[in-house]
C-alpha positions in Angstrom: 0.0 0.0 0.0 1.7 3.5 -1.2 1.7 5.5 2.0 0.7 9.2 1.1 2.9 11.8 1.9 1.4 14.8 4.0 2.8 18.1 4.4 2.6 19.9 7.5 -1.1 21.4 8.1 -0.4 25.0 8.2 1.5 24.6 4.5 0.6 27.9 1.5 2.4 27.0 -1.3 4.7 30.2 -1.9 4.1 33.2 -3.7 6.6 33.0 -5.9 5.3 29.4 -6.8 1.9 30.3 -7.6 2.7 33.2 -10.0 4.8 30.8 -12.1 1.8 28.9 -13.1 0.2 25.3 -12.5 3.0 23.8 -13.9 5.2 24.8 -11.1 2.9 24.5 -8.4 2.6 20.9 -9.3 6.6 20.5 -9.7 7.5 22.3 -6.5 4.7 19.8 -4.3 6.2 16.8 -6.1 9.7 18.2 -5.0 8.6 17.1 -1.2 6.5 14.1 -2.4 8.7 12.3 -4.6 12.2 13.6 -4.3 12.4 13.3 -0.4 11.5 10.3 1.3 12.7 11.2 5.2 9.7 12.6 7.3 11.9 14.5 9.2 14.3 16.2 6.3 11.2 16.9 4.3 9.6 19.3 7.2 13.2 20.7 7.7 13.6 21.5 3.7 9.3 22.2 3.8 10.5 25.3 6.8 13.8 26.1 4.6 12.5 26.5 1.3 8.8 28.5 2.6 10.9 30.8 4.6 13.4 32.2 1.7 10.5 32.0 -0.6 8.7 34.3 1.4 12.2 36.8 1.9 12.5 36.8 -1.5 8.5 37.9 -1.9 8.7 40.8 0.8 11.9 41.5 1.8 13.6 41.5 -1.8 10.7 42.1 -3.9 10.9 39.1 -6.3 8.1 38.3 -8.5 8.3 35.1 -9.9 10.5 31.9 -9.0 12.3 32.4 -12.6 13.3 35.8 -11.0 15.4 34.6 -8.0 19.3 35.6 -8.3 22.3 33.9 -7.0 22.6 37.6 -5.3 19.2 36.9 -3.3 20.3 33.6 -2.4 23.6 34.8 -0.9 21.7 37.6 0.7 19.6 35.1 2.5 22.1 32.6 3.8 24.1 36.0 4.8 21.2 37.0 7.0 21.0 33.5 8.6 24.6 33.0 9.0 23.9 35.6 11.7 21.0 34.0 13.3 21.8 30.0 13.1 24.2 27.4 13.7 26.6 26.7 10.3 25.1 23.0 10.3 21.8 24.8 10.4 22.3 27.1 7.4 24.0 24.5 5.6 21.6 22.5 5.6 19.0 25.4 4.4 21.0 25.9 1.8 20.8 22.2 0.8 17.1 22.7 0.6 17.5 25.3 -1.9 19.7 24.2 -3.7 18.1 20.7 -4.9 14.8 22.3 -5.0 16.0 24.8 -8.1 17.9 21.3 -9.2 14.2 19.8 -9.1 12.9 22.8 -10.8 15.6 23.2 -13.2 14.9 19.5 -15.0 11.0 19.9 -14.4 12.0 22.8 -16.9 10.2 25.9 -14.3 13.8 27.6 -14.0 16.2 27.8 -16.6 19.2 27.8 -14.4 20.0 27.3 -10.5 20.6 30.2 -8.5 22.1 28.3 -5.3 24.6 26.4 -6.7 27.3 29.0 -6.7 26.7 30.3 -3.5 28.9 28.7 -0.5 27.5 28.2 2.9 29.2 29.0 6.0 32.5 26.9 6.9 31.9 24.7 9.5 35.0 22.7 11.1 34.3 20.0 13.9 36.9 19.4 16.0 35.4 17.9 18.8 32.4 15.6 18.9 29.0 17.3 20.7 27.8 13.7 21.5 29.3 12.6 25.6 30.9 9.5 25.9 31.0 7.3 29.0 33.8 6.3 30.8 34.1 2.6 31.1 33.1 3.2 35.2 30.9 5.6 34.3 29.5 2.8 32.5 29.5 0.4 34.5 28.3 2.8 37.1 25.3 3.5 35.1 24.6 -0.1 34.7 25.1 -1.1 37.8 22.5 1.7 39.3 19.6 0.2 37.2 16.9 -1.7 39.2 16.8 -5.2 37.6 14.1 -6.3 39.6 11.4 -6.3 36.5 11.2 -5.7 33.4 11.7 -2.7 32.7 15.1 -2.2 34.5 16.1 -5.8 32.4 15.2 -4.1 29.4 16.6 -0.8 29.8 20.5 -2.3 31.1 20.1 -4.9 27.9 19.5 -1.9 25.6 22.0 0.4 27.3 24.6 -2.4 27.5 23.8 -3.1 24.1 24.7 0.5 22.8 27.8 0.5 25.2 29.7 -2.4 23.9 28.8 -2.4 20.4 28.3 1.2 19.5 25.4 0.8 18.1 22.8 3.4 16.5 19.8 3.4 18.6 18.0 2.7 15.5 19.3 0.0 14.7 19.4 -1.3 18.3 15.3 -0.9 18.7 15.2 -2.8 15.3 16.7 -6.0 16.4 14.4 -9.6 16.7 14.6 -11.7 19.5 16.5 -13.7 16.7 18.9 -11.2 16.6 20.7 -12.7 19.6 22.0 -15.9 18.6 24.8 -18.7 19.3 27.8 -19.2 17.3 30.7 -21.0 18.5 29.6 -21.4 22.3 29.3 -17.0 22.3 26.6 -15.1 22.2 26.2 -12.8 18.9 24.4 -10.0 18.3 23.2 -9.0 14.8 22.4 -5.1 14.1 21.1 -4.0 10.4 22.9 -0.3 10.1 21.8 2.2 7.8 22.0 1.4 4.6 20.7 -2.0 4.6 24.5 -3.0 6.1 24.2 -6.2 8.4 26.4 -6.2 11.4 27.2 -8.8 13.1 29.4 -9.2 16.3 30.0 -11.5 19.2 29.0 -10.3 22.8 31.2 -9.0 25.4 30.8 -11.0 28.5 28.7 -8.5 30.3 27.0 -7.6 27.5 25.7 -11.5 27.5 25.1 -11.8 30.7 22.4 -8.4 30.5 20.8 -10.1 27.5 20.3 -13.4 28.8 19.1 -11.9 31.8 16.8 -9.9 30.1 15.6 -12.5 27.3 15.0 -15.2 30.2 13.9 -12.6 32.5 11.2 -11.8 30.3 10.1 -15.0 28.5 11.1 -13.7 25.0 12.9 -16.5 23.9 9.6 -17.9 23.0 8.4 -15.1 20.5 12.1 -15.4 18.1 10.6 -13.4 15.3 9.4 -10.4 17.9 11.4 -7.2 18.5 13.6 -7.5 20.6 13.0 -4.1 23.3 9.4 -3.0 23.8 7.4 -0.9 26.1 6.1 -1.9 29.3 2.4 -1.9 29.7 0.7 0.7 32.0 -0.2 -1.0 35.2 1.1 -4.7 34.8 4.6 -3.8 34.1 5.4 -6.6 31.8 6.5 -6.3 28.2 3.9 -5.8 25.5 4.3 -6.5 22.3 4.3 -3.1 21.1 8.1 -1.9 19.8 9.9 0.7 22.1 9.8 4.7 20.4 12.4 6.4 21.4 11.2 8.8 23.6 9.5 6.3 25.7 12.4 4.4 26.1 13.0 4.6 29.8 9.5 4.1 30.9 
């Protein structure tokens, strides 16, 4: 079944769009409905897009999308090099620049505008992300109340991520399955990004929280299930609903 792509509610296609015509109303919605697939970079480029549409409208007194200027779109990544993060207006610049691609071979625009402009220069020289310390670590794991299933789950998962590294993602997308024997270990097998299998074997403590947790639970009788789910309200056992990330620790 084709899932239908909805943009957000409070979505007016630009001015700029509608005076080009049909033609480029039609082309700039199938820009977000066929061209981008991620939910969340959609409503990122959806904000990006709308809001230097709408500068060019008022603030620069553009007409038409075929009248938009490298110069307006350097003005406008100017302005928000001031306001943002560089990773921000990169990114905004991103949107703008593969929606006048889109528009470019859907024949609205005869040329791009954005793709001589640079964003800001960004260098990364330390990650934002904190790491733990192997005893913070084992600090962390230790503090966790094992005596349900919830606290099983939750050092499982968090051991999980500690020893192998793995994307959260890909962690809440594992089967019971996923946690297998080979060669008298236990392995674990993570599907990355990509499509990319993963397989590893467990470290020691990392085994002993998911055999805890699998037997703890009585998941080794549902193989093809996921692997961490929530906890149902009032009988705190697992359900067979999968964990979403925000709800992961309850």
């Amino acid at each position: 079944m084709t899932k239908l792509v909805v943009l957000p509610s409070q979505f007016v296609c630009p001015i700029l769009i509608a005076a080009a015509g049909d033609k480029a109303q039609i082309r700039f919605l199938e820009f977000f409905a066929f061209n981008i697939r991620n939910p969340h970079t959609r409503r990122a480029y959806v904000r990006a897009v709308t809001e230097f549409l709408d500068w060019c409208a008022v603030a620069a007194g553009v007409s038409s999308i075929i009248d938009v200027e490298p110069l307006h779109v350097a003005a406008w990544i100017e302005g928000k090099t001031r306001q943002l993060s560089a990773p921000t207006v990169k990114q905004h610049l991103a949107a703008i620049r593969h929606l006048f691609d889109w528009l470019v071979t859907g024949q609205i625009v005869p040329v791009n505008p954005a793709s001589s402009v640079r964003g800001p220069s960004h260098m990364v020289k330390t990650g934002k992300t904190p790491i733990l310390d192997a005893d913070e670590a084992r600090r962390l794991l230790a503090s966790i109340d094992t005596n349900n299933h919830a606290g099983l789950r939750d050092r499982a998962l968090i051991a999980l991520m500690v020893y192998s590294f793995a994307r959260i993602g890909a962690a809440l997308g594992m089967k019971v399955e996923d946690v297998y024997t080979q060669n008298r270990r236990l392995w674990v097998r993570l599907r990355e990004k990509g499509g990319k299998r993963h397989e590893m074997p467990c470290h020691h403590n990392l085994e002993e929280y998911l055999v805890a947790y699998i037997d703890g639970t009585g998941l080794r009788d549902d193989p093809k299930g996921l692997l961490f789910r929530t906890i149902g309200r009032g009988t705190g056992q697992l359900t067979a609903s999968p964990s979403p990330r925000p709800m992961l620790m309850r």
